[in-house]
Backbone bond lengths (Angstrom), bond angles and torsions (degrees), N, CA, C in turn:
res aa  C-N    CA-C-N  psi(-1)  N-CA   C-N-CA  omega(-1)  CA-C   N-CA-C  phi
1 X - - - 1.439 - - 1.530 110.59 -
2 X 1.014 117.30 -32.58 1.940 118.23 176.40 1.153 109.90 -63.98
3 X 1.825 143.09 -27.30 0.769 146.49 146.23 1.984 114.18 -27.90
4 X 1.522 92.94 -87.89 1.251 92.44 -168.62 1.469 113.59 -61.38
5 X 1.419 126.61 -19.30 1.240 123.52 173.54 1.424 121.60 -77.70
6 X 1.422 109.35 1.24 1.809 119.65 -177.61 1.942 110.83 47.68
7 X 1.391 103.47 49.82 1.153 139.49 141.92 1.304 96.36 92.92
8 X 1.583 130.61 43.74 1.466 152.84 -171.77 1.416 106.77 74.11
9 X 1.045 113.96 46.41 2.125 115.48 -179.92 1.469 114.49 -100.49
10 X 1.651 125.68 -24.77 0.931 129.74 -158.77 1.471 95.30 -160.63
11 X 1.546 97.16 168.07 1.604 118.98 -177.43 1.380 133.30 -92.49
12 X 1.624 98.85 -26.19 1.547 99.70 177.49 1.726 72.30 -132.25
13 X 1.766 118.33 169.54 1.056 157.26 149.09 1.297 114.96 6.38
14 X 1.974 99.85 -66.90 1.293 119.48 -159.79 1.903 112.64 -110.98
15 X 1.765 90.42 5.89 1.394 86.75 170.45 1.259 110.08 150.40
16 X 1.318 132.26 174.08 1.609 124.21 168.67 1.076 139.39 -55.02
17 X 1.017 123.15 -25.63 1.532 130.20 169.46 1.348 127.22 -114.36
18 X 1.247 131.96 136.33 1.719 140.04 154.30 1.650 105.30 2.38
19 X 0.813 145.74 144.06 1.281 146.39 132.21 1.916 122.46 -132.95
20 X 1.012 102.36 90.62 1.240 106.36 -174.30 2.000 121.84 -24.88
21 X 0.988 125.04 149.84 1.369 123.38 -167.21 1.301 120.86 46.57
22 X 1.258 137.55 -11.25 1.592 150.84 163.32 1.367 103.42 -18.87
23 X 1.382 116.81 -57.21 1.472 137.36 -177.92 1.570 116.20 -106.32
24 X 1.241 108.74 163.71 1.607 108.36 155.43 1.758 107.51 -77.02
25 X 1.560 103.10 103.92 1.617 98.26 166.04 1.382 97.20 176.11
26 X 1.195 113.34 -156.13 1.816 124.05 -171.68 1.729 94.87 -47.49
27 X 1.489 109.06 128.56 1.511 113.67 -179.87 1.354 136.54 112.06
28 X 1.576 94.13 -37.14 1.586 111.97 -177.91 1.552 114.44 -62.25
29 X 1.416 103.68 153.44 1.673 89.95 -171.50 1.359 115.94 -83.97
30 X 1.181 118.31 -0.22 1.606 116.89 -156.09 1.850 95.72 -109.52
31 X 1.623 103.25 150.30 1.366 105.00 169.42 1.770 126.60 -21.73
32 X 1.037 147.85 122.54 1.413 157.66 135.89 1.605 102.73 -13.33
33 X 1.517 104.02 83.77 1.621 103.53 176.05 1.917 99.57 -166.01
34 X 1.241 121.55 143.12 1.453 106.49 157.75 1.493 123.72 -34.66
35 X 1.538 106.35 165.74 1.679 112.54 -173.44 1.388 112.58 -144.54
36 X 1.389 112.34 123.24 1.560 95.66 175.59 2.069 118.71 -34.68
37 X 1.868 71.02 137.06 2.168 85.35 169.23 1.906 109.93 -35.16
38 X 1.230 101.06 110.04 1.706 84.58 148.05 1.767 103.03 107.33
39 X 1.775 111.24 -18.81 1.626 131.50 -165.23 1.640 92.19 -67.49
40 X 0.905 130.48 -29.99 1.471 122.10 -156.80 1.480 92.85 -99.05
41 X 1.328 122.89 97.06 1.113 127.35 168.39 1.708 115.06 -34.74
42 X 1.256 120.41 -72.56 1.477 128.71 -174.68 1.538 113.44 -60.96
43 X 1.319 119.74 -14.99 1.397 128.18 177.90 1.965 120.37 -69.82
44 X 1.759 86.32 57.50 1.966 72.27 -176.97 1.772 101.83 -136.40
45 X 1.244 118.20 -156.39 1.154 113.29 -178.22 1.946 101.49 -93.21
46 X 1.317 116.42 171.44 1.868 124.54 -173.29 1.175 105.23 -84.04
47 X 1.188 114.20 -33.84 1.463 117.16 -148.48 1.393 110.02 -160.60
48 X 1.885 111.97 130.00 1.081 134.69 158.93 1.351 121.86 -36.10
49 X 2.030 103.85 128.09 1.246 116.98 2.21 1.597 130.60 -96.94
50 X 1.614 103.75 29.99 1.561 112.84 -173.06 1.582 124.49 -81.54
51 X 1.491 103.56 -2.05 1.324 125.77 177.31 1.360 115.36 -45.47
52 X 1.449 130.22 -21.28 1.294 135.63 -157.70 1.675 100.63 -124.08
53 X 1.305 117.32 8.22 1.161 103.22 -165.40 1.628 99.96 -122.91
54 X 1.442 122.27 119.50 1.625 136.09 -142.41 1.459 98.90 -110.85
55 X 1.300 120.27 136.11 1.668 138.89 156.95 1.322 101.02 55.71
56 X 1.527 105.46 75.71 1.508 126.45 -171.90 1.933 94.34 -111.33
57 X 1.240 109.36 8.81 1.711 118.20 -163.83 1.628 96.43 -162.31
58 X 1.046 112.57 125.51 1.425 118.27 150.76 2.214 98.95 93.45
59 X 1.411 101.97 -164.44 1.201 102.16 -173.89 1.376 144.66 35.32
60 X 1.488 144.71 -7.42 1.237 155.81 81.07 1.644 128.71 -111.20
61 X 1.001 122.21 147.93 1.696 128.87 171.39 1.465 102.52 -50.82
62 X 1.307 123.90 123.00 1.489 109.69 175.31 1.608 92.39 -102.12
63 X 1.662 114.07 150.55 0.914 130.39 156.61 1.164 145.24 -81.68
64 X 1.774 129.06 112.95 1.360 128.44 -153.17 1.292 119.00 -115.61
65 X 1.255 116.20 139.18 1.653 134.82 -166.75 1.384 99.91 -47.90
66 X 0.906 131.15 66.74 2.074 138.60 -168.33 1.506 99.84 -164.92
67 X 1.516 108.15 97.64 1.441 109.27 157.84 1.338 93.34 -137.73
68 X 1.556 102.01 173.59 1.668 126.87 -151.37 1.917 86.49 -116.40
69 X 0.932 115.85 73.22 1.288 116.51 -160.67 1.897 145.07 158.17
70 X 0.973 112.99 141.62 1.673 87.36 -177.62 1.666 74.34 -145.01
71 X 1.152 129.73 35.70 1.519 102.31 172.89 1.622 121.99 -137.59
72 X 1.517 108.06 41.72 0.876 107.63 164.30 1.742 119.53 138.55
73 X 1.242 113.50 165.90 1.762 97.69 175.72 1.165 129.55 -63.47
74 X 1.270 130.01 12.33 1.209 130.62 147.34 1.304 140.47 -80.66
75 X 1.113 103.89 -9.04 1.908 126.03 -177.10 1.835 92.11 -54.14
76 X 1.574 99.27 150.53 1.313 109.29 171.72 1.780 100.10 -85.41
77 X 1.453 101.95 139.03 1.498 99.89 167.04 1.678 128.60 -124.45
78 X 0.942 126.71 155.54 1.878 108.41 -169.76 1.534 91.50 -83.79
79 X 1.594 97.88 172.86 1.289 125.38 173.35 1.225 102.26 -164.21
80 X 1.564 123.73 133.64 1.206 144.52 166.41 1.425 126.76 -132.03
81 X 1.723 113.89 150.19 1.155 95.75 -168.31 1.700 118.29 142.96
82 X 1.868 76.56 -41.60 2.004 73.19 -156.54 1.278 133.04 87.00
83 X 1.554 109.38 161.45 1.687 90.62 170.38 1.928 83.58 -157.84
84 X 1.399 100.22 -161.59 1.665 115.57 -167.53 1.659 112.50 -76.18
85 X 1.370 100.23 14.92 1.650 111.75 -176.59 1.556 108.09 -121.23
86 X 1.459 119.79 -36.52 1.297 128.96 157.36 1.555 136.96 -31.63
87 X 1.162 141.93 108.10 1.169 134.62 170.32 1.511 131.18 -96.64
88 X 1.329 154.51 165.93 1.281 139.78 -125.73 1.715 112.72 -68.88
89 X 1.076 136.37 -26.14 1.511 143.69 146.33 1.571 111.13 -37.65
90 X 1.278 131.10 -74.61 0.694 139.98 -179.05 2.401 120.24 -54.42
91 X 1.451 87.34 -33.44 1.399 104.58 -175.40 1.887 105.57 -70.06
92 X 1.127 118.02 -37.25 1.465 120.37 -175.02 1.401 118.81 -48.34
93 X 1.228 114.68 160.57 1.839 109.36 -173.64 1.570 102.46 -84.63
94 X 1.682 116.16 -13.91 1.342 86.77 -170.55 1.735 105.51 -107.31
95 X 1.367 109.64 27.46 1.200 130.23 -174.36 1.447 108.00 -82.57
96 X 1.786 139.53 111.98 1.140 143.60 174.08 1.623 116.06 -121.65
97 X 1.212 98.92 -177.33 1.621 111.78 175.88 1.422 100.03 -168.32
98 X 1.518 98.86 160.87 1.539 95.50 147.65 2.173 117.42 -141.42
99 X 1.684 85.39 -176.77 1.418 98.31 -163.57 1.295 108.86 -151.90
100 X 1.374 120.74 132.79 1.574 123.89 179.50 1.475 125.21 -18.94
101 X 1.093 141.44 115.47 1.519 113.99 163.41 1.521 136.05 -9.33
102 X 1.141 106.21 -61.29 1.570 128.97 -166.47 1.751 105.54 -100.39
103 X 1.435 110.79 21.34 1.630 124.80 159.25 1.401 125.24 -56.35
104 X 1.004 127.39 127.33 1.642 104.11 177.87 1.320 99.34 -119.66
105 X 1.293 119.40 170.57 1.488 120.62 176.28 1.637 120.35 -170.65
106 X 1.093 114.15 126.49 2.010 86.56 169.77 0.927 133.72 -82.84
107 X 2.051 122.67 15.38 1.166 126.93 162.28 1.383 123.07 -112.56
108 X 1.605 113.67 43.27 1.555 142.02 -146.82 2.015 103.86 -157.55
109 X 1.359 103.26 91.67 1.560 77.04 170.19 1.805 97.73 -163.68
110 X 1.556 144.64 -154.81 0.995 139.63 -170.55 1.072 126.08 -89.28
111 X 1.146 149.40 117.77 1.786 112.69 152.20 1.489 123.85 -110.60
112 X 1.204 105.26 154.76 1.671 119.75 -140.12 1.664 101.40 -123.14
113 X 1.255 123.30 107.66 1.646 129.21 146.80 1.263 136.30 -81.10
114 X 1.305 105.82 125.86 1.039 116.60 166.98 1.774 127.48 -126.94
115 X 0.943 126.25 131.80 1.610 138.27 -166.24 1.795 110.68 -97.50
């Protein structure tokens, strides 16, 4: 979350406030579907050095090492993030939920760094 919050400064990614289409999610102009990594131009972090780091909001829910549980696929698990179904509540970094382990979804999936 310090990531997308540009080290707790802001609310979404790209800054303090909502901005519609910013991200893949509630607003965007294009069909309600995932988007290639990185497509959403405006979808990055504000501020150095998070500037380089893409679809930290919106376009799928990434799933985070936080479950209420160690015993099994039923455990509740977090997800943050948002995804391309989400609208500005839902889009914020400090915006979560959770969902079974063994949930599947296509507005549920990883995101992956690399340096």
């Amino acid at each position: 979350m310090d990531a997308c919050t540009n080290g707790g400064a802001t609310a979404f990614p790209y800054g303090g406030s909502y901005v519609a289409g910013a991200c893949n999610g509630g607003g965007y102009a294009h069909p309600a579907a995932s988007k290639a990594v990185g497509s959403v131009a405006g979808c990055h972090g504000a501020a150095s050095p998070f500037t380089a780091i893409v679809d930290m909001s919106g376009n799928v829910a990434e799933w985070e090492d936080a479950c209420a549980g160690a015993t099994g696929a039923g455990d509740l698990c977090r997800r943050r993030g948002g995804s391309f179904a989400d609208g500005p509540t839902g889009l914020r970094c400090d915006a979560d939920d959770g969902a079974a382990r063994d949930a599947t979804s296509d507005t549920t999936g990883f995101r992956c760094c690399s340096g």
